[in-house]
C-alpha positions in Angstrom: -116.2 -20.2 16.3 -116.0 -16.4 17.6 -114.6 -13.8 15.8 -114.2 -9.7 16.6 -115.7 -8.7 13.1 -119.2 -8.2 13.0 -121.6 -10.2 10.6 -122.0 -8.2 7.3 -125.2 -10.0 6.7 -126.6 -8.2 10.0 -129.6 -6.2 10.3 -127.3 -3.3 11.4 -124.9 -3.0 8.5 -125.0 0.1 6.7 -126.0 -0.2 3.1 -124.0 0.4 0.3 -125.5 3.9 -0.3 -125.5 5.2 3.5 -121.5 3.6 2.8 -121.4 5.8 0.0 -123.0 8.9 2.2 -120.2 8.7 4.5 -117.5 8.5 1.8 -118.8 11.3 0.0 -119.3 13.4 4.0 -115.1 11.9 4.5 -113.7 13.4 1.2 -115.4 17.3 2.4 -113.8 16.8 5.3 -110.5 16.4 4.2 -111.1 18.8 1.5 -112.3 21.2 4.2 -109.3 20.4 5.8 -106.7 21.2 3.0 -108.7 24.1 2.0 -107.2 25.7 5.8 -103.9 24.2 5.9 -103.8 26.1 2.3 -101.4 24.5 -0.9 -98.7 23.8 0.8 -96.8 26.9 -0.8 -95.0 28.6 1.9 -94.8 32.3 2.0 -91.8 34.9 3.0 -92.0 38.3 3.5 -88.8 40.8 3.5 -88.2 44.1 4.6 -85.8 45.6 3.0 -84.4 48.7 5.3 -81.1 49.6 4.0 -79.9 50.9 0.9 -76.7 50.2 0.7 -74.9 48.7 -2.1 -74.0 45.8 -0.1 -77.8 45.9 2.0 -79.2 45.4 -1.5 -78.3 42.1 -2.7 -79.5 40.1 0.4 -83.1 40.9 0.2 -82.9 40.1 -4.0 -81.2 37.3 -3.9 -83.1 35.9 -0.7 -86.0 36.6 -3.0 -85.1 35.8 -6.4 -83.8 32.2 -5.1 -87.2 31.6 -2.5 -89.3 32.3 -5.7 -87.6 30.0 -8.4 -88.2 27.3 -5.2 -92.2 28.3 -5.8 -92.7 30.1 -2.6 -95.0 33.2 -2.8 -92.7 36.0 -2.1 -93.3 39.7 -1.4 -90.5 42.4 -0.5 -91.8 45.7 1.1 -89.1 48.6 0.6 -89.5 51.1 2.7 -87.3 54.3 3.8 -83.6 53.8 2.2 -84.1 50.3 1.2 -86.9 52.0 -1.7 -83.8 53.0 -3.4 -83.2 49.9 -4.2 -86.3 50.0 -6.5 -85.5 53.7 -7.8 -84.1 53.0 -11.6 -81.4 55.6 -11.1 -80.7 55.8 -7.5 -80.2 51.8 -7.6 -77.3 52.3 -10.2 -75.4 54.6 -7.9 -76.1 52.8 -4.9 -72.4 53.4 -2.5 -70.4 51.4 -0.1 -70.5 52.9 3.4 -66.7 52.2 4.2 -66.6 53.5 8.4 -67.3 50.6 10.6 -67.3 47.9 8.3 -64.9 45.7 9.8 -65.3 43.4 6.8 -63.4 46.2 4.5 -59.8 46.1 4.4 -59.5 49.5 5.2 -59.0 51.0 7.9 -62.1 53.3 9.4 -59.3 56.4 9.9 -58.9 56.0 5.8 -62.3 55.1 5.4 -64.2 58.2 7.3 -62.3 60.7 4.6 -64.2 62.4 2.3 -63.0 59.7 -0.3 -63.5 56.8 2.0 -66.7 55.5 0.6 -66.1 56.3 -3.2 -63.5 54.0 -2.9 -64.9 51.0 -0.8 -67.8 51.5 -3.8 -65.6 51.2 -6.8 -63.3 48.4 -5.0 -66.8 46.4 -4.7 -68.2 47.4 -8.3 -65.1 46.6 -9.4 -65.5 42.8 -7.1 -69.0 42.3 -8.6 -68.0 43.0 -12.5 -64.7 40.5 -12.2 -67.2 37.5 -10.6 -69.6 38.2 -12.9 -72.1 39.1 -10.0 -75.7 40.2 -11.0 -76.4 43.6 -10.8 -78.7 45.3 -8.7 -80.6 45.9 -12.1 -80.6 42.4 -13.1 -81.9 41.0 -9.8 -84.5 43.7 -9.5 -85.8 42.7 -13.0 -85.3 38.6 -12.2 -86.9 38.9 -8.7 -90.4 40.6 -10.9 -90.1 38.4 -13.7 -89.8 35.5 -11.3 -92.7 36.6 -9.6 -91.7 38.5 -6.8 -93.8 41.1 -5.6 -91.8 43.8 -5.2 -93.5 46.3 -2.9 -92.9 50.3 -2.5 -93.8 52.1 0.8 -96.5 54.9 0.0 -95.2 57.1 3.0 -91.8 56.4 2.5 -92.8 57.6 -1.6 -94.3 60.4 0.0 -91.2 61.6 2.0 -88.5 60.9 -0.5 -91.3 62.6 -3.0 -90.8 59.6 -5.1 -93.0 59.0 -8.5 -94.0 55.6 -9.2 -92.5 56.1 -13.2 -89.3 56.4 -11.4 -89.6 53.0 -9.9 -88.9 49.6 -12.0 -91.4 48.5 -14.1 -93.8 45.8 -12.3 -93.1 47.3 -8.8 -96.4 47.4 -7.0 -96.0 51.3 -5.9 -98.2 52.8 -3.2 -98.5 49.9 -0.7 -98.9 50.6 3.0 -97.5 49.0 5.9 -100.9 47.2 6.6 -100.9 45.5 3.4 -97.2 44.5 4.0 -98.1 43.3 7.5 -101.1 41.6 5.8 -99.2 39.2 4.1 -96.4 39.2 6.7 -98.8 37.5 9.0 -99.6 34.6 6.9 -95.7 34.1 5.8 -93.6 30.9 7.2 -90.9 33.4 7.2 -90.7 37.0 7.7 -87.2 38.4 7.2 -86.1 42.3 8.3 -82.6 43.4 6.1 
């Protein structure tokens, strides 16, 4: 009777130690191989540009929610979005009211002098009653979540920021290489 599978009792069966060779030569490869495909954490990079009261929550909350899912997260502030990490400017972070279309205000109402003071303290006002995190709070629950919340040195540099005026565990000083760095390796890269 025929059969496909060759006779293990041949002369040119491996033996059990050249078997185990070639296990041992299999499980480097696929180590190898997960070694470049990397943990399987994925990786988003943000941006933040603006610093407006209502630019400043989607970068935190995008964040604050991507790292209590695991992902390795880094934010990279630069020009009025590093207010957001400013201790006092982020407390008195305004509104802009004109050409908001989703204000209920008109933009001839909102381009008076008072126009933005107000939009602000209608949506501080919105934030308090829901019981929505401060800017504060997710600034402090993005770091402690392990965020990397990164300052632009030139942007420090114009704004003649200090890096004691920032939030504690903000990584101050960080170019836009280092930013880029990690933006390169991220499965998502994000520009608020």
């Amino acid at each position: 009777m025929s059969t496909d599978t060759p006779d293990a009792s041949g002369a040119d069966a491996p033996s059990q130690a050249e078997l185990y060779e070639q296990i041992e030569e299999l499980e480097q490869e696929v180590a190898d191989l997960k070694s470049e495909v990397g943990d399987g954490q994925k990786k988003m990079t943000i941006i933040a540009t603006k610093g407006t009261l209502d630019m400043a929550y989607p970068p935190l909350i995008l964040a604050s929610t991507a790292a209590a899912f695991g992902w390795d997260v880094v934010v990279f502030h630069t020009f009025w979005g590093l207010d957001i990490l400013h201790e006092e400017k982020s407390k008195e972070l305004k509104l802009s009211a004109v050409g908001n279309p989703s204000l209920p205000m008109p933009n001839a109402l909102a381009a008076l002098p008072f126009g933005d003071a107000m939009a602000t303290k209608f949506m501080n006002k919105k934030i308090d009653e829901n019981g929505t995190a401060t800017i504060e709070e997710l600034v402090d629950l993005s770091i402690e979540s392990g965020v990397e919340m990164q300052a632009c040195q030139m942007t420090m540099e114009l704004m003649d920021y200090e890096a004691d005026e920032l939030y504690d565990g903000v990584v101050a000083d960080v170019g836009a290489a280092t930013a880029l760095e990690h933006m390169a390796d991220a499965d998502i890269q994000l520009l608020v």
